[in-house]
TIMI-2910 file (N, C-alpha, C, CB; in pm, 1 decimal, decimal comma, always signed):
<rs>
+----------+----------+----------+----------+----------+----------+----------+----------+----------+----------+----------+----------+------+
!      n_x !      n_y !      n_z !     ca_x !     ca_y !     ca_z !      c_x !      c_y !      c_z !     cb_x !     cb_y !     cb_z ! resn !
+----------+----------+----------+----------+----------+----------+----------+----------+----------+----------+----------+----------+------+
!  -1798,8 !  -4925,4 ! +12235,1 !  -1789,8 !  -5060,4 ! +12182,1 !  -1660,7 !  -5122,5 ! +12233,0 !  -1795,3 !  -5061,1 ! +12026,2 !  Unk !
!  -1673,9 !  -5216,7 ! +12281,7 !  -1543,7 !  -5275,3 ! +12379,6 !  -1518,5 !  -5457,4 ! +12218,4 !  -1642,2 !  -5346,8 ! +12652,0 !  Unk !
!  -1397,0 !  -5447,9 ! +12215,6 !  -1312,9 !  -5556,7 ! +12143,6 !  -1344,2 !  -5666,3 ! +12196,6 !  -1168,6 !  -5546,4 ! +12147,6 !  Unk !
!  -1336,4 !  -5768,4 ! +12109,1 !  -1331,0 !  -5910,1 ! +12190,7 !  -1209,1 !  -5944,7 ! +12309,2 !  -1312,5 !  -6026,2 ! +12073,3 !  Unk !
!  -1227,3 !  -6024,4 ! +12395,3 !  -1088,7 !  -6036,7 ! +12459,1 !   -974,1 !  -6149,3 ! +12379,9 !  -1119,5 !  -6089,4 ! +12620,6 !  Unk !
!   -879,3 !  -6147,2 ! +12399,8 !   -795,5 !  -6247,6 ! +12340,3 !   -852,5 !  -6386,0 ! +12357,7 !   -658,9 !  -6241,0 ! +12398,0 !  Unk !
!   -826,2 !  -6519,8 ! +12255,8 !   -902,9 !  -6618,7 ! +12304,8 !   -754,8 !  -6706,9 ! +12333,8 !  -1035,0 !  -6682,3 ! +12192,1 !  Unk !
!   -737,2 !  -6815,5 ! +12388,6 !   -612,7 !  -6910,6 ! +12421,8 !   -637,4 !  -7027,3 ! +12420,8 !   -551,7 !  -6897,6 ! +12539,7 !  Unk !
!   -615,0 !  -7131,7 ! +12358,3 !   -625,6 !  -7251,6 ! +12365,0 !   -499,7 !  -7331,6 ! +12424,8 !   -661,2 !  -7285,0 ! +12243,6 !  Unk !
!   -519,0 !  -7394,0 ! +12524,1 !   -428,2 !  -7474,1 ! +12573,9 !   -389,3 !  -7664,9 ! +12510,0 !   -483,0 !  -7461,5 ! +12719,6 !  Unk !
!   -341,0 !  -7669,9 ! +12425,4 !   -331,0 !  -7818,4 ! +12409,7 !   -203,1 !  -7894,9 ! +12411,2 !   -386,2 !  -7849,6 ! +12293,8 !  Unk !
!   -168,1 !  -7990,8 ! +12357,3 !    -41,0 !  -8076,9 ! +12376,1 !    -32,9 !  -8092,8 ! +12223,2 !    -51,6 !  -8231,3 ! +12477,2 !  Unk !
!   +130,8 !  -8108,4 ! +12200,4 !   +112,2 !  -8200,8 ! +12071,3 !   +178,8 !  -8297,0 ! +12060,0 !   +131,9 !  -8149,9 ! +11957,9 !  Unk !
!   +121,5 !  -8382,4 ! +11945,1 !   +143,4 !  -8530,8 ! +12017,0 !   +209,9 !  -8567,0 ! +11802,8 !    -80,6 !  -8650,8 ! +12120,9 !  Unk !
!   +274,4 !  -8643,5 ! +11882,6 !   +416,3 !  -8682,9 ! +11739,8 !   +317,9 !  -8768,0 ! +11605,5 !   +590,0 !  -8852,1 ! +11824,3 !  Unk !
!   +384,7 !  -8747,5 ! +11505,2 !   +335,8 !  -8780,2 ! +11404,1 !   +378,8 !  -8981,0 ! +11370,4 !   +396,7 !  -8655,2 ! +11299,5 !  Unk !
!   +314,0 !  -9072,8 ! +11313,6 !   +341,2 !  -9201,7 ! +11322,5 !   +513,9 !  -9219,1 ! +11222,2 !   +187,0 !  -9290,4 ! +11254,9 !  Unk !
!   +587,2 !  -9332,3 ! +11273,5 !   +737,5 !  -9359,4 ! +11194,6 !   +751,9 !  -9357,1 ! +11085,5 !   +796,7 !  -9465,0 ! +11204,5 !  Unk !
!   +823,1 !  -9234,6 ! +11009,1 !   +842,0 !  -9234,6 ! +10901,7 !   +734,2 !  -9128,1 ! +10840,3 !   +844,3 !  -9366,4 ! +10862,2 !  Unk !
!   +683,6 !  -9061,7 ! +10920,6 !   +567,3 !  -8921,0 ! +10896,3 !   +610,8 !  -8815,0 ! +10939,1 !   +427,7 !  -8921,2 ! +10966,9 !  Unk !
!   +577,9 !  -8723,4 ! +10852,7 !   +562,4 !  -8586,7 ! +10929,1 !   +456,3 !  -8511,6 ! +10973,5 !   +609,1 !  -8506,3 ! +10870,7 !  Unk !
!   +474,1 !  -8409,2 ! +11053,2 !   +358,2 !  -8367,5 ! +11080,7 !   +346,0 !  -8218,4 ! +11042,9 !   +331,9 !  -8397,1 ! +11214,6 !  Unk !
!   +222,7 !  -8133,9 ! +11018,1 !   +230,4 !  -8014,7 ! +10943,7 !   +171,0 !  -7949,4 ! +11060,9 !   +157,1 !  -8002,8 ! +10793,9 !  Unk !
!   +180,1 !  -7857,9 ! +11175,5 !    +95,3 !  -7724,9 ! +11214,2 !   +105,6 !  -7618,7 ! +11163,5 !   +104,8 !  -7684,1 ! +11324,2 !  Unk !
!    +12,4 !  -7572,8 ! +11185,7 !     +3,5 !  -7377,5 ! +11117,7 !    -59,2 !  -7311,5 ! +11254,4 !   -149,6 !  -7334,1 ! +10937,3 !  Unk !
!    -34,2 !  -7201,0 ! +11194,3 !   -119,8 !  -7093,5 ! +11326,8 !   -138,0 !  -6975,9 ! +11264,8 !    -28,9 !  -7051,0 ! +11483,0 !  Unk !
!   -200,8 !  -6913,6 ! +11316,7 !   -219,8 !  -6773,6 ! +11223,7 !   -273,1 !  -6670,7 ! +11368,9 !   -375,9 !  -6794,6 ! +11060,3 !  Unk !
!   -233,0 !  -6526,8 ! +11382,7 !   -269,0 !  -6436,2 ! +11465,9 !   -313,0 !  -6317,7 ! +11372,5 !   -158,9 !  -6407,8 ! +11565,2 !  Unk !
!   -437,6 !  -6253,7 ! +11427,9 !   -461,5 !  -6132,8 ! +11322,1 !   -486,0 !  -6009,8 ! +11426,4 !   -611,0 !  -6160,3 ! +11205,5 !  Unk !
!   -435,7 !  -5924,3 ! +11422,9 !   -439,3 !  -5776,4 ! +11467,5 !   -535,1 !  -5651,9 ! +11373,4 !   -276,1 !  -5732,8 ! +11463,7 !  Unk !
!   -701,6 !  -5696,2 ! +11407,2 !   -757,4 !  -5581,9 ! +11319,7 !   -714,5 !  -5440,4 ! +11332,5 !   -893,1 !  -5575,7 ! +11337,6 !  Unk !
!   -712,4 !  -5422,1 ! +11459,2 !   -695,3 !  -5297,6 ! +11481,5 !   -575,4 !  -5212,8 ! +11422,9 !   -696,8 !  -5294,2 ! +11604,4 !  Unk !
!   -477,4 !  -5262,1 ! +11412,4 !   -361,9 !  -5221,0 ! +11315,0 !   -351,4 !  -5249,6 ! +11178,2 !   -253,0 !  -5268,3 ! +11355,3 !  Unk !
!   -430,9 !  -5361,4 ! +11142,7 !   -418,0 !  -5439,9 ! +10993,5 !   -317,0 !  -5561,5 ! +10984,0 !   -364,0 !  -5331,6 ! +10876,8 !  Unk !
!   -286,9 !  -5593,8 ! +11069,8 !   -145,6 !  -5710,3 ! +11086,8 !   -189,8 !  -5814,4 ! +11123,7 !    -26,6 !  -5685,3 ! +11192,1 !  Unk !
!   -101,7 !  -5915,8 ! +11086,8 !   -153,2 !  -6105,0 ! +11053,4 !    +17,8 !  -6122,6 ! +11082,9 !   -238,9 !  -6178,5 ! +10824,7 !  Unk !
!    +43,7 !  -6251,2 ! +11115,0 !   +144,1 !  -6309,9 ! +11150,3 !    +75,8 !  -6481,9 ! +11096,4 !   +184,2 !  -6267,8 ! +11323,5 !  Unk !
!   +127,2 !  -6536,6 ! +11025,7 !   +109,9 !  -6689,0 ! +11016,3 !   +235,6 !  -6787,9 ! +11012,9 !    +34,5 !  -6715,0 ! +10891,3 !  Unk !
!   +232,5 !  -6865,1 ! +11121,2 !   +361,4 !  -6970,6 ! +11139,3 !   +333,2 !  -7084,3 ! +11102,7 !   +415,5 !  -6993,4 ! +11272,1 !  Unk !
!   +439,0 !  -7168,5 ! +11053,1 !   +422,6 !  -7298,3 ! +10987,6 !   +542,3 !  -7374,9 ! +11016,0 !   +399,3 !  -7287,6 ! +10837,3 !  Unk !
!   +505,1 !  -7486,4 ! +11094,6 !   +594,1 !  -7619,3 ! +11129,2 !   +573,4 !  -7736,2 ! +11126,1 !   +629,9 !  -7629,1 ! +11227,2 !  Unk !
!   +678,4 !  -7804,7 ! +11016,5 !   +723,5 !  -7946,9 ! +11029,1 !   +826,5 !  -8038,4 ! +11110,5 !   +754,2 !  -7964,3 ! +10931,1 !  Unk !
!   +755,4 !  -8123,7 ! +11136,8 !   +809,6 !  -8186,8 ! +11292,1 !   +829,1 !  -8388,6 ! +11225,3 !   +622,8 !  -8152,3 ! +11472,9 !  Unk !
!   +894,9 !  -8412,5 ! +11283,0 !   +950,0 !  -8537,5 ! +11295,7 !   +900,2 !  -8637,5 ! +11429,4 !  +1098,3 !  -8507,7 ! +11299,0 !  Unk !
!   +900,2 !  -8734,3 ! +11406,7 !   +858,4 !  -8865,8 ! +11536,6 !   +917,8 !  -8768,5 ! +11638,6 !   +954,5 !  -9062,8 ! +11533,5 !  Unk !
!  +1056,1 !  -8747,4 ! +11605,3 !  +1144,4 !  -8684,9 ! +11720,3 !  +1110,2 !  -8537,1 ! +11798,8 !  +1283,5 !  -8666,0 ! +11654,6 !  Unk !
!  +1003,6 !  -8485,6 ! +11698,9 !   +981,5 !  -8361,2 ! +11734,8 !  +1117,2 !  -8231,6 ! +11698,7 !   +948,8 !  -8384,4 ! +11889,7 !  Unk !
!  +1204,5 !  -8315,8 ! +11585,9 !  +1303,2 !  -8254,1 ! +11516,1 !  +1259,7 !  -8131,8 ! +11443,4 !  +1359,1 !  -8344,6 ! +11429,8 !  Unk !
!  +1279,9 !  -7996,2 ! +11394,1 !  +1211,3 !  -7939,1 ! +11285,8 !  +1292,5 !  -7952,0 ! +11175,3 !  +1173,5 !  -7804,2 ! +11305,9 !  Unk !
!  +1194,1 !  -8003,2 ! +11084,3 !  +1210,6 !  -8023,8 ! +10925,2 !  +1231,9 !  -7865,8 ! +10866,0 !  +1055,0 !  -8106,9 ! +10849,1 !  Unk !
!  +1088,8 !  -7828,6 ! +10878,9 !  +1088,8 !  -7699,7 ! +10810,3 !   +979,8 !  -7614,6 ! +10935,6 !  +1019,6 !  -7716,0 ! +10621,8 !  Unk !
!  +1059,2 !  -7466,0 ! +10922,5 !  +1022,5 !  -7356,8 ! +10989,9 !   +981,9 !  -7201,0 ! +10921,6 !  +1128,3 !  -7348,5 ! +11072,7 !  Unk !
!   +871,5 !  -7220,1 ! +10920,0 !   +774,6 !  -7045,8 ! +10863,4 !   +769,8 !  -6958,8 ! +10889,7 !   +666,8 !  -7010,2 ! +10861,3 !  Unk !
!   +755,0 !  -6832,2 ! +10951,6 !   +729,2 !  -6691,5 ! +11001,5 !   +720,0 !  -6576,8 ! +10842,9 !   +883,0 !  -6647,2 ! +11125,3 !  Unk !
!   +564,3 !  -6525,2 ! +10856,6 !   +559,6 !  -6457,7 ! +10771,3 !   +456,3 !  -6359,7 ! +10828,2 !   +541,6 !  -6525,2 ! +10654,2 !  Unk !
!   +527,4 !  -6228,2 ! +10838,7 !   +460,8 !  -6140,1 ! +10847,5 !   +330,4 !  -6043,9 ! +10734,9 !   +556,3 !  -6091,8 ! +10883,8 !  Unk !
!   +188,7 !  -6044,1 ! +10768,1 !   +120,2 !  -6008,6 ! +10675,1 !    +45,3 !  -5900,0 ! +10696,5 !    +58,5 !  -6096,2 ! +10638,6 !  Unk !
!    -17,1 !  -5805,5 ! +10613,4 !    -77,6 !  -5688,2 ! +10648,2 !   -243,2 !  -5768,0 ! +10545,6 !    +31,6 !  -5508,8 ! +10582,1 !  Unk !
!   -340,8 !  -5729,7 ! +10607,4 !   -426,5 !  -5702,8 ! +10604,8 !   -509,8 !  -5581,2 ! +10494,3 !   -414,8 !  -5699,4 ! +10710,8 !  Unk !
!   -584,5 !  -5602,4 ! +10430,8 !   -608,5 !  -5547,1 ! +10328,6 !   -749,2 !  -5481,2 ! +10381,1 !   -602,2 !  -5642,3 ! +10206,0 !  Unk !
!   -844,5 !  -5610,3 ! +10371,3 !   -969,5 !  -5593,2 ! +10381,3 !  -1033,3 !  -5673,6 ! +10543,0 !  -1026,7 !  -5654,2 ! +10234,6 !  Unk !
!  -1113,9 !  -5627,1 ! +10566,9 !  -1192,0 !  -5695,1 ! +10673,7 !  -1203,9 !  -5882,9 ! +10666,5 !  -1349,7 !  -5621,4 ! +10657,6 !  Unk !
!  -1213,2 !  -5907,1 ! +10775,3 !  -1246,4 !  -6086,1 ! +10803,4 !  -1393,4 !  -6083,7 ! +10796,5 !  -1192,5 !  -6163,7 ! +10976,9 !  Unk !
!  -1455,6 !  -6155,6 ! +10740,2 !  -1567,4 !  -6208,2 ! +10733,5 !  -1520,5 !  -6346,2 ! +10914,6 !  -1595,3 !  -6279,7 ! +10527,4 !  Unk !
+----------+----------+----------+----------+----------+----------+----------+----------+----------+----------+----------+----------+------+
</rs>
Protein backbone atom coordinates (compact mmCIF):
# COMPACT_ATOMS: atom_id res chain seq x y z
CA UNK A 1 0.00 0.00 0.00
CA UNK A 2 1.87 3.12 -1.14
CA UNK A 3 0.77 6.79 0.89
CA UNK A 4 -0.64 9.60 -0.80
CA UNK A 5 2.02 11.96 -2.23
CA UNK A 6 2.34 15.38 -0.58
CA UNK A 7 -0.24 17.85 -2.11
CA UNK A 8 1.11 21.87 -2.66
CA UNK A 9 -0.83 24.62 -3.45
CA UNK A 10 0.76 27.54 -4.95
CA UNK A 11 -1.10 30.96 -4.35
CA UNK A 12 -0.50 34.73 -3.58
CA UNK A 13 -1.84 36.68 -0.82
CA UNK A 14 -3.42 39.59 -1.38
CA UNK A 15 -3.91 42.43 1.64
CA UNK A 16 -6.88 42.84 3.61
CA UNK A 17 -9.20 46.37 2.82
CA UNK A 18 -8.01 49.93 5.22
CA UNK A 19 -8.50 49.54 8.51
CA UNK A 20 -8.98 45.40 8.32
CA UNK A 21 -7.33 42.61 9.19
CA UNK A 22 -6.83 39.62 7.75
CA UNK A 23 -6.94 36.01 9.46
CA UNK A 24 -4.95 32.81 7.64
CA UNK A 25 -4.59 29.44 9.17
CA UNK A 26 -2.92 26.36 7.88
CA UNK A 27 -2.78 23.17 9.34
CA UNK A 28 -0.17 20.06 8.33
CA UNK A 29 -0.97 16.50 9.61
CA UNK A 30 1.62 13.65 9.79
CA UNK A 31 -0.53 10.28 10.11
CA UNK A 32 2.11 8.25 10.10
CA UNK A 33 3.69 9.52 13.32
CA UNK A 34 0.43 11.08 14.87
CA UNK A 35 1.61 14.83 14.50
CA UNK A 36 -0.39 18.05 13.35
CA UNK A 37 1.27 21.40 13.30
CA UNK A 38 -1.43 24.37 12.90
CA UNK A 39 -0.26 28.09 12.15
CA UNK A 40 -2.21 31.17 12.52
CA UNK A 41 -1.64 34.76 11.10
CA UNK A 42 -2.82 38.21 11.39
CA UNK A 43 -1.74 40.63 8.86
CA UNK A 44 -2.34 44.32 8.29
CA UNK A 45 -2.97 46.47 4.77
CA UNK A 46 0.84 46.55 5.31
CA UNK A 47 1.27 42.96 5.53
CA UNK A 48 2.60 43.92 9.22
CA UNK A 49 2.01 40.85 11.72
CA UNK A 50 -0.52 41.61 14.32
CA UNK A 51 -0.58 38.26 15.77
CA UNK A 52 1.56 35.03 15.20
CA UNK A 53 0.53 31.08 16.10
CA UNK A 54 2.62 27.88 16.00
CA UNK A 55 1.15 25.03 17.84
CA UNK A 56 2.35 21.84 17.86
CA UNK A 57 -0.38 18.86 18.05
CA UNK A 58 -0.44 15.11 18.42
CA UNK A 59 -3.11 13.27 17.03
CA UNK A 60 -5.28 11.01 18.91
CA UNK A 61 -7.59 9.35 16.58
CA UNK A 62 -7.79 8.89 12.80
CA UNK A 63 -9.12 11.79 10.14
CA UNK A 64 -12.22 11.00 8.72
Amino acid sequence: VSSPSPTSISSCWSPPPFGELKLNVDIAVDEVHGASGLGLIIRDLLAMFEVLLLLELSLTSHLI
